[in-house]
Gaussian input, Z-matrix of N, CA and C with variables (Angstrom, degrees):
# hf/3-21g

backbone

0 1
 N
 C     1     B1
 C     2     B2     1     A1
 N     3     B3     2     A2     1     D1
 C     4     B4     3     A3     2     D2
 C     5     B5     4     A4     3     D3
 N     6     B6     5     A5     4     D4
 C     7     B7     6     A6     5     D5
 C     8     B8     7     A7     6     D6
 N     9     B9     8     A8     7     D7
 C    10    B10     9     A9     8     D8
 C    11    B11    10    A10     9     D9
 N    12    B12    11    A11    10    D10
 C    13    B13    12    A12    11    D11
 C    14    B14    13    A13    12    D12
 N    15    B15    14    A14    13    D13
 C    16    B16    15    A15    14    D14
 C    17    B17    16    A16    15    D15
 N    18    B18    17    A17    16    D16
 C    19    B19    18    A18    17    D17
 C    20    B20    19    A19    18    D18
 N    21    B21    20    A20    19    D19
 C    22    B22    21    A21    20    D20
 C    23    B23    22    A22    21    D21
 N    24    B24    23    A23    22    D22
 C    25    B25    24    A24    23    D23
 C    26    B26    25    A25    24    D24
 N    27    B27    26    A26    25    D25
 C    28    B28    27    A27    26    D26
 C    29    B29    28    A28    27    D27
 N    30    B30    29    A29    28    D28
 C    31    B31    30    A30    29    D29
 C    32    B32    31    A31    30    D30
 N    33    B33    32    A32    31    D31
 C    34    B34    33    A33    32    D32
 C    35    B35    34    A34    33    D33
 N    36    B36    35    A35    34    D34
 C    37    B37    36    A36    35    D35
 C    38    B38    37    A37    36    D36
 N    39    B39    38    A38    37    D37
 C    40    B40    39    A39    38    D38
 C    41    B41    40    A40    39    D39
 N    42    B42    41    A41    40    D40
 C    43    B43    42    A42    41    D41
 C    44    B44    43    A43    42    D42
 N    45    B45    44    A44    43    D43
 C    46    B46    45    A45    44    D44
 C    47    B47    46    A46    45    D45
 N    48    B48    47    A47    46    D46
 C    49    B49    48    A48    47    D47
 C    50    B50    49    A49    48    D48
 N    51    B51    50    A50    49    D49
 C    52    B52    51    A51    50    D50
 C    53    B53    52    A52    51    D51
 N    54    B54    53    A53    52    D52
 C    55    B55    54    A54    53    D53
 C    56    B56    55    A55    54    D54
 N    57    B57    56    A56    55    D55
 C    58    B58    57    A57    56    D56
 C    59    B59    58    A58    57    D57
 N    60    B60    59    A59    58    D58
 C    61    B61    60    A60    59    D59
 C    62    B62    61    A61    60    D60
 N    63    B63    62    A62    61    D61
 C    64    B64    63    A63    62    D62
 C    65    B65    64    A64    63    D63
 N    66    B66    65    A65    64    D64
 C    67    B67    66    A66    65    D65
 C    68    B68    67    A67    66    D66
 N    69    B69    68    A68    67    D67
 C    70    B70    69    A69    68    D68
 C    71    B71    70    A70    69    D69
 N    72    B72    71    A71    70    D70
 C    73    B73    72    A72    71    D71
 C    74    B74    73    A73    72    D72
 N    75    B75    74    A74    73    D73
 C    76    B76    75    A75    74    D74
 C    77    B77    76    A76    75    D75
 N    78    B78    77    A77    76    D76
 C    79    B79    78    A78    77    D77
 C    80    B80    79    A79    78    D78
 N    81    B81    80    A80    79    D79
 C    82    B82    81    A81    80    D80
 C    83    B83    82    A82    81    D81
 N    84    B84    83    A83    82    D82
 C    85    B85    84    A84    83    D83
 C    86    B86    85    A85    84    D84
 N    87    B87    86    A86    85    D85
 C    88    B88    87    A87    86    D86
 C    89    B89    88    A88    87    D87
 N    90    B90    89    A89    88    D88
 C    91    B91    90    A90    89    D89
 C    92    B92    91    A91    90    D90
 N    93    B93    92    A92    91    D91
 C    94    B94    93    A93    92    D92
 C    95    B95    94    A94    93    D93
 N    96    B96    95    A95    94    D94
 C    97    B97    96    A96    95    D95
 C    98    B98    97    A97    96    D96
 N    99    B99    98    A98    97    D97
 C   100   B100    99    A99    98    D98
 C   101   B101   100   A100    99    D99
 N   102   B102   101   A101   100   D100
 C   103   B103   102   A102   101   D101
 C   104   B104   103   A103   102   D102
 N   105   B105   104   A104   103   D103
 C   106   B106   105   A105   104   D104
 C   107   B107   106   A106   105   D105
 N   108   B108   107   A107   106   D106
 C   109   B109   108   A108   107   D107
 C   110   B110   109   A109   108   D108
 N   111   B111   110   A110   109   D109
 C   112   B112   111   A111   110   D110
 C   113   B113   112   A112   111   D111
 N   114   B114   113   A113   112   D112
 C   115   B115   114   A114   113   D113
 C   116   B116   115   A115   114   D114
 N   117   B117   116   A116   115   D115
 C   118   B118   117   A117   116   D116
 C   119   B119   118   A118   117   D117
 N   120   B120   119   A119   118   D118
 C   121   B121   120   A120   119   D119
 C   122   B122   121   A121   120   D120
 N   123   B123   122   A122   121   D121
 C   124   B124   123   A123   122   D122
 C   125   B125   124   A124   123   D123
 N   126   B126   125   A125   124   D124
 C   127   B127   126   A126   125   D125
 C   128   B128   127   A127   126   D126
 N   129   B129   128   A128   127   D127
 C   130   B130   129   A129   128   D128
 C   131   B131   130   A130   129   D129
 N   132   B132   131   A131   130   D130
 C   133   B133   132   A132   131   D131
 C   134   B134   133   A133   132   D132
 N   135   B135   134   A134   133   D133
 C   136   B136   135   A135   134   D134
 C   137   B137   136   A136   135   D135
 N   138   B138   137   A137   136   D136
 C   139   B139   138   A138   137   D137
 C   140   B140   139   A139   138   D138
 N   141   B141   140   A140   139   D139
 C   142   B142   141   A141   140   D140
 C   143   B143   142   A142   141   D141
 N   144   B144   143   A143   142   D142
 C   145   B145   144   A144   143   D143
 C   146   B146   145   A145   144   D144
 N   147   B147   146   A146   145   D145
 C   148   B148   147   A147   146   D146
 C   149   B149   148   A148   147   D147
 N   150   B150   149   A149   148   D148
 C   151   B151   150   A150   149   D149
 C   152   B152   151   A151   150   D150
 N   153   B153   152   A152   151   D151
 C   154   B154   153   A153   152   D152
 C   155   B155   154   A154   153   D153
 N   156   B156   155   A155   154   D154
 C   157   B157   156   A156   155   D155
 C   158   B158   157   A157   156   D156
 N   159   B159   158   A158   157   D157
 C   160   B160   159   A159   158   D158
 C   161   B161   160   A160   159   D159
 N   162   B162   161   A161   160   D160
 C   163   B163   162   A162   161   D161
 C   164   B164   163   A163   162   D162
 N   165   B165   164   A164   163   D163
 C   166   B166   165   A165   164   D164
 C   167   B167   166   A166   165   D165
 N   168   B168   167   A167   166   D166
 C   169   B169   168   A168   167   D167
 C   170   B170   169   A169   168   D168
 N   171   B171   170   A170   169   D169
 C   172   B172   171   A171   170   D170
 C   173   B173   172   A172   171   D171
 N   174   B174   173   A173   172   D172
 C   175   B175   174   A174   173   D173
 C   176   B176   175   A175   174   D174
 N   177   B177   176   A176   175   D175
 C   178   B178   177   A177   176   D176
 C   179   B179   178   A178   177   D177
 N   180   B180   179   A179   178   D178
 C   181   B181   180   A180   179   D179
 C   182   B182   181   A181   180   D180
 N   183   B183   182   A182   181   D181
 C   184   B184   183   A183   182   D182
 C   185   B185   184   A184   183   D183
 N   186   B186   185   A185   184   D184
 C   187   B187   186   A186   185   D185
 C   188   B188   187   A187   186   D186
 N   189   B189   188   A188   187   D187
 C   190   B190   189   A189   188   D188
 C   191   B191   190   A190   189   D189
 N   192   B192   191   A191   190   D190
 C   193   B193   192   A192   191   D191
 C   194   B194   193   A193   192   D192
 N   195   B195   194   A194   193   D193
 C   196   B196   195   A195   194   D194
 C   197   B197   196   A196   195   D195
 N   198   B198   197   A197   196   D196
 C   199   B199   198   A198   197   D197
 C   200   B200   199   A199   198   D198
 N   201   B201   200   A200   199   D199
 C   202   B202   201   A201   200   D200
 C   203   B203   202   A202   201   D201
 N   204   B204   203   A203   202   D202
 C   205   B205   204   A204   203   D203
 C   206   B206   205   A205   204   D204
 N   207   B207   206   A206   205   D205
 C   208   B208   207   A207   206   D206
 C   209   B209   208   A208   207   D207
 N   210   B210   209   A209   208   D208
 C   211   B211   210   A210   209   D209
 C   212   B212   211   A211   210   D210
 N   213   B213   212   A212   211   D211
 C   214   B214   213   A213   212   D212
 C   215   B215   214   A214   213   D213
 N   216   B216   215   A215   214   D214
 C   217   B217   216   A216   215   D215
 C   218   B218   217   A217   216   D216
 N   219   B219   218   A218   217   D217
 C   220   B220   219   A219   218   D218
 C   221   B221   220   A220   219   D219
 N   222   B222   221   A221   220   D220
 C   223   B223   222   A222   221   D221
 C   224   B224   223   A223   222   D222
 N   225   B225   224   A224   223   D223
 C   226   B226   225   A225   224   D224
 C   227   B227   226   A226   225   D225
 N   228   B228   227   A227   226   D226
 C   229   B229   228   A228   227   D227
 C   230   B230   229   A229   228   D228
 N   231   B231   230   A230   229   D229
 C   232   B232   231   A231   230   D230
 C   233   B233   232   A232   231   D231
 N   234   B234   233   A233   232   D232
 C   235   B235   234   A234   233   D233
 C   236   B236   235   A235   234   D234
 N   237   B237   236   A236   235   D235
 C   238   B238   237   A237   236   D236
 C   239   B239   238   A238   237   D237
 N   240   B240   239   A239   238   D238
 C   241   B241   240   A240   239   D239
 C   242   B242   241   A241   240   D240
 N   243   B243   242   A242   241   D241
 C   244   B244   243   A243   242   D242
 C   245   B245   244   A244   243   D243
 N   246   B246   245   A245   244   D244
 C   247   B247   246   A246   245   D245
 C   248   B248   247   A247   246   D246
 N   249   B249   248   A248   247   D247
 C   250   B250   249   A249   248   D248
 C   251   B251   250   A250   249   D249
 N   252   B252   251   A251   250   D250
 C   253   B253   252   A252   251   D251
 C   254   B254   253   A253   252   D252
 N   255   B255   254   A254   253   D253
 C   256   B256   255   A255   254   D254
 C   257   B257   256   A256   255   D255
 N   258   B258   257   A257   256   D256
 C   259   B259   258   A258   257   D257
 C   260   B260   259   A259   258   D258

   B1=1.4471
   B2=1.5295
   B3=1.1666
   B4=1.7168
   B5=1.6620
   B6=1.5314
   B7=1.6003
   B8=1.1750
   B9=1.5583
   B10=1.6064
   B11=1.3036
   B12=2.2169
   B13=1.4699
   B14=1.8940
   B15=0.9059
   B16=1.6416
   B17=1.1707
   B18=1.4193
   B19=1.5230
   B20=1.4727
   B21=1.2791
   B22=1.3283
   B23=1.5596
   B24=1.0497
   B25=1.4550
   B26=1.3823
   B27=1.2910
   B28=1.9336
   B29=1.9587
   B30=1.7109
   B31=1.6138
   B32=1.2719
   B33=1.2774
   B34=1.7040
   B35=1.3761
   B36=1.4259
   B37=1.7649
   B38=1.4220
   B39=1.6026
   B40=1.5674
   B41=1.3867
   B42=1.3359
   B43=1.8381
   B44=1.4375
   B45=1.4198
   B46=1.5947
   B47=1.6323
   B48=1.1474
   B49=0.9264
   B50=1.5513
   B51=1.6563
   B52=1.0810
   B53=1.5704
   B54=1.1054
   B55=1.5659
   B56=1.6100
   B57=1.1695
   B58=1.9712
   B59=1.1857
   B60=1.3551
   B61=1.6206
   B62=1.6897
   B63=1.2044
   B64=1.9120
   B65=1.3302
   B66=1.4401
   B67=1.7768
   B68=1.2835
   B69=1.8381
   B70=0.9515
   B71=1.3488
   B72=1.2610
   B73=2.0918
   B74=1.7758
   B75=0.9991
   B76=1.6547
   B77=1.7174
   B78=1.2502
   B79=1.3211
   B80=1.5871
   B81=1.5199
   B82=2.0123
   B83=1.4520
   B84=1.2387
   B85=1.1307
   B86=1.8166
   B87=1.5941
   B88=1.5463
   B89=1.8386
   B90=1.6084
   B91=1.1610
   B92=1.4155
   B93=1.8990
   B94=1.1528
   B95=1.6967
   B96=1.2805
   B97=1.2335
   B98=1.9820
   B99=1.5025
   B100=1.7124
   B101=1.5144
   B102=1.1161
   B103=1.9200
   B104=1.7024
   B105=1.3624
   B106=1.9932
   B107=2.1251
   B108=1.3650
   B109=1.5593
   B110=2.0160
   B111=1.6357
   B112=1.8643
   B113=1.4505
   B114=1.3556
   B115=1.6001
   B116=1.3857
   B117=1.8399
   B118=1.4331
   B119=1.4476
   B120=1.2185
   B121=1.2450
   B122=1.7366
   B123=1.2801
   B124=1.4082
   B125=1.4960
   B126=1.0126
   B127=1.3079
   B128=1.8544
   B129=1.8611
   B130=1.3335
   B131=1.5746
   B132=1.3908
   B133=1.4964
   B134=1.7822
   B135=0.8908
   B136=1.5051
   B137=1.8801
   B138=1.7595
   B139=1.2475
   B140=1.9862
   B141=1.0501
   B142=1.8508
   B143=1.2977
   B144=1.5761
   B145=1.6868
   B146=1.4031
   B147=1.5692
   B148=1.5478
   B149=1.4919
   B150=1.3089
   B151=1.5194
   B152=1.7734
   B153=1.5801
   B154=0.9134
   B155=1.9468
   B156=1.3462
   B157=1.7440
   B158=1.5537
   B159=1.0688
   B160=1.6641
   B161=1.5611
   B162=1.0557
   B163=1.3994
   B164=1.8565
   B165=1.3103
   B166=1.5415
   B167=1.3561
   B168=1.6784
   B169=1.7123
   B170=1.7981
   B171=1.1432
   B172=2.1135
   B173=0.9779
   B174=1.4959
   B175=1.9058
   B176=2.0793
   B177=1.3481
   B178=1.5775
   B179=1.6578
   B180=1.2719
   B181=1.7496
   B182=1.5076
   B183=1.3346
   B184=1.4787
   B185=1.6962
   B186=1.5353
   B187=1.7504
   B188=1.7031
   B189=1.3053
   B190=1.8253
   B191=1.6576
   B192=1.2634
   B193=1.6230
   B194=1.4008
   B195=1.6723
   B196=1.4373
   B197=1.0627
   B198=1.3683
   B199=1.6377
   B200=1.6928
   B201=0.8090
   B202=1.4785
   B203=1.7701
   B204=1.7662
   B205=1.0154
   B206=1.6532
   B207=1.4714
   B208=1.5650
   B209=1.3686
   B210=1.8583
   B211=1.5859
   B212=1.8424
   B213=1.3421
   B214=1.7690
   B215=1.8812
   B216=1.0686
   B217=1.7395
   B218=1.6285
   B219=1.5754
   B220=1.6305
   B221=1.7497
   B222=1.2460
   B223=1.6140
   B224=1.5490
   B225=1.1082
   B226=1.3286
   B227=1.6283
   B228=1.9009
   B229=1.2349
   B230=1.2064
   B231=1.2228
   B232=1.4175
   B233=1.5285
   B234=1.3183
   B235=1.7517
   B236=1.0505
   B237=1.5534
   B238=1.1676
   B239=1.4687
   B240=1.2807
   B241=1.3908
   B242=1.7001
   B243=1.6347
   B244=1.4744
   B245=1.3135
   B246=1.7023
   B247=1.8230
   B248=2.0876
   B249=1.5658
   B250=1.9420
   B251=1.7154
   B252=0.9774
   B253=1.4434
   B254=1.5153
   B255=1.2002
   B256=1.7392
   B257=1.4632
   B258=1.5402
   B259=1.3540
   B260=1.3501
   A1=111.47
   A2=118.66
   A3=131.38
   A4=98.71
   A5=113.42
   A6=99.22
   A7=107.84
   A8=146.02
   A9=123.98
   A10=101.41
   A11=84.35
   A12=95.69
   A13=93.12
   A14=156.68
   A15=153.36
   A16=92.52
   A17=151.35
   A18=157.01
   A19=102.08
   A20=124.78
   A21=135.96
   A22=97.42
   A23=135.56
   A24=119.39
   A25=120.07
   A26=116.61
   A27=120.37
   A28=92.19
   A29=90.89
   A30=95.66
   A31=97.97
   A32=135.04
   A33=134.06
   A34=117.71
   A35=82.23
   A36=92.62
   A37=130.99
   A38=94.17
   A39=81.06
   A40=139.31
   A41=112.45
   A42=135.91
   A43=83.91
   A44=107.26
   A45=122.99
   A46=98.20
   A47=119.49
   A48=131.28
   A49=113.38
   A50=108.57
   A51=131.78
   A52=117.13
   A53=118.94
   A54=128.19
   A55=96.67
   A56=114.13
   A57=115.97
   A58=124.26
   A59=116.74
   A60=152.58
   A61=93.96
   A62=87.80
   A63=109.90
   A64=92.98
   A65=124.34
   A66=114.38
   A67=116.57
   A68=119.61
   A69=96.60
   A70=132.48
   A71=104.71
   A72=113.61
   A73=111.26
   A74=102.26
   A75=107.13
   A76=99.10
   A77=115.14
   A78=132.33
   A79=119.15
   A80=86.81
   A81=109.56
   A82=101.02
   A83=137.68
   A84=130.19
   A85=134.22
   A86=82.18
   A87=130.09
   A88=111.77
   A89=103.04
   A90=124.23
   A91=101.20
   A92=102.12
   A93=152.77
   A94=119.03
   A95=138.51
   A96=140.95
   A97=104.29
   A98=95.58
   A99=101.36
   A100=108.58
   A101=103.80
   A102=103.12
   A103=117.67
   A104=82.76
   A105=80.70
   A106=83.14
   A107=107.03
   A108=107.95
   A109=105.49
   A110=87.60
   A111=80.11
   A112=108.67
   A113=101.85
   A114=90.87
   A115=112.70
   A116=125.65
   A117=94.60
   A118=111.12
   A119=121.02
   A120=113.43
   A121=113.23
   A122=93.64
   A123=101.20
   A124=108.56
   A125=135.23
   A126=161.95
   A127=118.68
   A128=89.18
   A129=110.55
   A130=115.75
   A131=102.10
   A132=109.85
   A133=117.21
   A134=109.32
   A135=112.43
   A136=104.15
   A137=102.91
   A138=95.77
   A139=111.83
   A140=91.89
   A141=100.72
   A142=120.40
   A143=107.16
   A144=131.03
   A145=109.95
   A146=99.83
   A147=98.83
   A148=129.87
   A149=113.35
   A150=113.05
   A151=118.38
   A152=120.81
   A153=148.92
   A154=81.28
   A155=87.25
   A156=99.29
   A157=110.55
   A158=123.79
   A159=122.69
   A160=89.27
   A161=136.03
   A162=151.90
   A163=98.25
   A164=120.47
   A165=110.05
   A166=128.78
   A167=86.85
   A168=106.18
   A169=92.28
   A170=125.41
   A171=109.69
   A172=111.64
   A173=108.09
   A174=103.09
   A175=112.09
   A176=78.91
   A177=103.83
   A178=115.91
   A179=108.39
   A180=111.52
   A181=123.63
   A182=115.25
   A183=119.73
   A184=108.44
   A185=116.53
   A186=125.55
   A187=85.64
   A188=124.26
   A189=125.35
   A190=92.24
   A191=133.42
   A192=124.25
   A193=117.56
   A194=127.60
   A195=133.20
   A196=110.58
   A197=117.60
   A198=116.02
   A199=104.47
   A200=159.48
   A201=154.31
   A202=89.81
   A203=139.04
   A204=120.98
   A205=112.71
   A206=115.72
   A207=122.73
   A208=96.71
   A209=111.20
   A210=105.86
   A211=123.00
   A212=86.54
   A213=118.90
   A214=93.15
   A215=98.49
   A216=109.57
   A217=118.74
   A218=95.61
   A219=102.26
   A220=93.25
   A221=127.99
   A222=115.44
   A223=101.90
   A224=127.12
   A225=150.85
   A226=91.96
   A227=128.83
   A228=142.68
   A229=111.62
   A230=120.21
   A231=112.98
   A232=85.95
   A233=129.44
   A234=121.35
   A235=119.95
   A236=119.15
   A237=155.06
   A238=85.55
   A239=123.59
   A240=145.03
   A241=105.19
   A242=123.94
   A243=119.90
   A244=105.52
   A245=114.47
   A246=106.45
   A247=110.00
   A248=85.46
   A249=74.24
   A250=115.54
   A251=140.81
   A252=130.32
   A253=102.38
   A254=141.78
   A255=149.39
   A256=92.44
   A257=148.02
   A258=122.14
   A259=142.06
   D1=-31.42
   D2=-178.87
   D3=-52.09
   D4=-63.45
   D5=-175.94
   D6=-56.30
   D7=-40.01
   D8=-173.41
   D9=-10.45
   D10=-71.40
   D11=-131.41
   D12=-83.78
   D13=6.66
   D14=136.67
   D15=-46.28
   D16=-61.64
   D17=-160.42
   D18=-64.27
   D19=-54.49
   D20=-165.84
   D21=-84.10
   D22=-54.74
   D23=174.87
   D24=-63.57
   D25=-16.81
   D26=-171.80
   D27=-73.23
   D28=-46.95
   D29=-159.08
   D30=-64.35
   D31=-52.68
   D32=166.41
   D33=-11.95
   D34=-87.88
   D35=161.18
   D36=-20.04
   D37=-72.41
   D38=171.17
   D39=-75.66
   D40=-5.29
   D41=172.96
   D42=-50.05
   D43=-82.45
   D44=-155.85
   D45=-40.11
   D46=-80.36
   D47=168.45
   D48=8.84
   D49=-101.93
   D50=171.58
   D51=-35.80
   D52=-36.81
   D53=171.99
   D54=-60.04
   D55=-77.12
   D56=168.72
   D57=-14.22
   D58=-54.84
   D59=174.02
   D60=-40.76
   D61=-87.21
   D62=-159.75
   D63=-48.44
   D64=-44.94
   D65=-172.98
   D66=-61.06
   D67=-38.98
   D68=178.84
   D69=-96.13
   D70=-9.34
   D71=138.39
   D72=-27.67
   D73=-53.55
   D74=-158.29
   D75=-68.53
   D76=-27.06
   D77=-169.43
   D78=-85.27
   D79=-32.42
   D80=-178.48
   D81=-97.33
   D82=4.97
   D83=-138.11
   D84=-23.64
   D85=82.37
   D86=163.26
   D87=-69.90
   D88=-179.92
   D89=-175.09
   D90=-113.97
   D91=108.33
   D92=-177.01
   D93=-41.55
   D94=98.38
   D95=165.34
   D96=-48.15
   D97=105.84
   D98=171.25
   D99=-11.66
   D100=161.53
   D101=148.09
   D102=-90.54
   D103=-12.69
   D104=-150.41
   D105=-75.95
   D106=-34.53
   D107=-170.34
   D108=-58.25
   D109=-29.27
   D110=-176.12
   D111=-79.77
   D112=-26.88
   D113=176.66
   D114=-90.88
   D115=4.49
   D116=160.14
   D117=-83.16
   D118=-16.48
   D119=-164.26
   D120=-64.96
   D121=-16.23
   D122=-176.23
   D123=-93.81
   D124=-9.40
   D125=167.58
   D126=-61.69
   D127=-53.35
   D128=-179.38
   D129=-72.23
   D130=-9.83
   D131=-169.92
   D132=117.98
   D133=-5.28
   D134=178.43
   D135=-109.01
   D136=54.41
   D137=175.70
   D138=-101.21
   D139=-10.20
   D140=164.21
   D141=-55.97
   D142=-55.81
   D143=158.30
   D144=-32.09
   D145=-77.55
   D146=-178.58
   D147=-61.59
   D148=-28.81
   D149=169.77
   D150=-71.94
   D151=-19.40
   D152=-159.99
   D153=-81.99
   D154=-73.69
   D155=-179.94
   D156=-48.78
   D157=-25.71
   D158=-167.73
   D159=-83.24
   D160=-82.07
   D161=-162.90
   D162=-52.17
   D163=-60.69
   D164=168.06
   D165=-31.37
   D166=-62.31
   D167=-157.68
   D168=-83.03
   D169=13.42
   D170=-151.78
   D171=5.41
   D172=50.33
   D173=155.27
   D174=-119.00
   D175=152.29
   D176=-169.20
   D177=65.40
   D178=19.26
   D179=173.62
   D180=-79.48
   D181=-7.14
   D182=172.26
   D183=-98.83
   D184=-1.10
   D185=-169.19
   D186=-79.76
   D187=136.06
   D188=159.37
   D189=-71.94
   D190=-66.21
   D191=179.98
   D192=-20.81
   D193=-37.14
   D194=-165.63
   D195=-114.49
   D196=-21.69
   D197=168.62
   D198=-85.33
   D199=-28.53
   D200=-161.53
   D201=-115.00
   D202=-56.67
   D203=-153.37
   D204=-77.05
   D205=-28.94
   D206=179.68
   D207=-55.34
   D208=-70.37
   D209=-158.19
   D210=-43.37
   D211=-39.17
   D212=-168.40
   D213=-61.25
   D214=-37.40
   D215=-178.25
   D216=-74.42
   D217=-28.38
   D218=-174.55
   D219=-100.62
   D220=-20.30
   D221=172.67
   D222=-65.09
   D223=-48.16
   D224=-124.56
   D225=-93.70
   D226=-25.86
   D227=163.60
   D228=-75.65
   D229=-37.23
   D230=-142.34
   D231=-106.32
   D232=-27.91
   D233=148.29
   D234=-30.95
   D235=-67.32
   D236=-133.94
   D237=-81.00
   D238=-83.15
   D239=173.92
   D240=-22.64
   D241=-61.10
   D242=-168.05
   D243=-76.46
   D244=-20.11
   D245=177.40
   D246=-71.95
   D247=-46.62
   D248=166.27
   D249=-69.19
   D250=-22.91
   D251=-169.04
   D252=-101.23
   D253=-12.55
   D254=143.80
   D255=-58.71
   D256=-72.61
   D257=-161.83
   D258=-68.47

């Protein structure tokens, strides 16, 4: 059970992260972190990170893809998460 949560905090990490990243690309106008990569990451489990990063950084909060797919991603853990730690 220990790696989950090492797994789940690395991927956080790097959600947030990478959300930081891409904004200030968007700002420098640099070469752009996909969307589809931020939303797997949030997918992969680092959707706390990335929503963490959306709301920090106010980037990608006006996209419908990042407002409905992160949250939907972080319910979708934190289910996921209490059905393994109940068995």
């Amino acid at each position: 059970m220990d790696i989950i949560w090492i797994y789940l905090v690395i991927i956080n990490l790097v959600a947030f992260v990478a959300y930081g990243i891409d904004k200030w690309k968007a700002k420098n106008a640099r070469w752009r972190t996909p969307e589809k990569t931020l939303i797997l990451l949030a997918a992969l489990g680092g959707a706390l990170g990335a929503y963490a990063g959306m709301k920090y950084f106010r980037h990608k909060t006006q996209h419908k893809k990042f407002t409905i797919c992160v949250p939907l991603f972080l319910i979708l853990w934190i289910i996921g998460l209490g059905w393994v730690i109940t068995k």
